[in-house]
N, C-alpha and C positions, 0 to 999 in steps of 0.2 A: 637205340643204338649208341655206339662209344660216344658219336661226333656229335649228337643232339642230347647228350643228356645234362642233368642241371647244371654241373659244376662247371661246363663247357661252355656253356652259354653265354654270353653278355653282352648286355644292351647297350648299343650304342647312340641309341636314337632317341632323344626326347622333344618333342613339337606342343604346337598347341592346336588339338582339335575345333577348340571352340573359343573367342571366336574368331572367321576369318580376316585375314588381313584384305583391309580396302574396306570390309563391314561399313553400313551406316546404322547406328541409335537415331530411335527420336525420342527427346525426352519431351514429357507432358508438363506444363506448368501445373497444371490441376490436377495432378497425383502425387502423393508421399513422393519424394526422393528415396526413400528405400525400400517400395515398392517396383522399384524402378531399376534397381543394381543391374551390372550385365553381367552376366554366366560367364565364367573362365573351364576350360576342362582339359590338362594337360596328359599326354600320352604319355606312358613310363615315367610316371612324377614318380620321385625317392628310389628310381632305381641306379640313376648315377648319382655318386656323392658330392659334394661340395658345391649344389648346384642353387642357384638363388632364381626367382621372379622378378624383372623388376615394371614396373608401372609409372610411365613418365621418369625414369631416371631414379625413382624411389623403391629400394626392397619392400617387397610384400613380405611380412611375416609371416609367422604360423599356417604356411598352408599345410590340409589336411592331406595322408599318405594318399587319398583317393585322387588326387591332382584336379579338386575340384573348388572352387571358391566364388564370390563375387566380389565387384568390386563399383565403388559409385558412380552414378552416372554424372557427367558432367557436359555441358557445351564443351564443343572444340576435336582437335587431332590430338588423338594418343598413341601412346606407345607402349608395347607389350615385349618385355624379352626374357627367356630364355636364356641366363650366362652360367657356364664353369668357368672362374677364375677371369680374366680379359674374351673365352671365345663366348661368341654368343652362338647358343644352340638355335633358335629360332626367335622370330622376332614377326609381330604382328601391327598393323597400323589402323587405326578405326576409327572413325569420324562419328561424334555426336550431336543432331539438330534439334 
């Protein structure tokens, strides 16, 4: 119909599926560190523009149009967010033991 078709459309929503906020990692001494990455998987990643990752306060680069990535693991509380511009679209908190 008029009201659902493509050009009408648009997304306003982007989160992060995976992972959730409050999440705990355990990381293994006795495996690779990069055996070890934790899964990122973002909802409608590249459908709103000028939108950035950031990780502890630091942009993630080159994520892929799939809204999919890893990222390393480390002891401690981190922080995942979602920003256009100043708003932060989503934002996630994970603790790693």
């Amino acid at each position: 119909c008029k009201l659902h078709r493509k050009e009408n459309f648009k997304i306003t929503h982007m989160n992060f599926i995976y992972p959730q906020d409050g999440q705990t990692f355990l990381y293994h001494p006795n495996e690779a560190m990069m055996t070890q990455m934790i899964p990122v998987k973002i909802r409608n990643w590249s459908k709103i523009p000028d939108t950035d990752v950031y990780w502890n306060e630091k942009v993630v680069k080159q994520i892929p149009s799939s809204g999919e990535f890893r990222i390393p693991i480390e002891r401690g509380d981190h922080q995942l967010s979602i920003r256009t511009g100043e708003k932060i679209l989503d934002r996630v908190v994970i603790t790693v033991k």
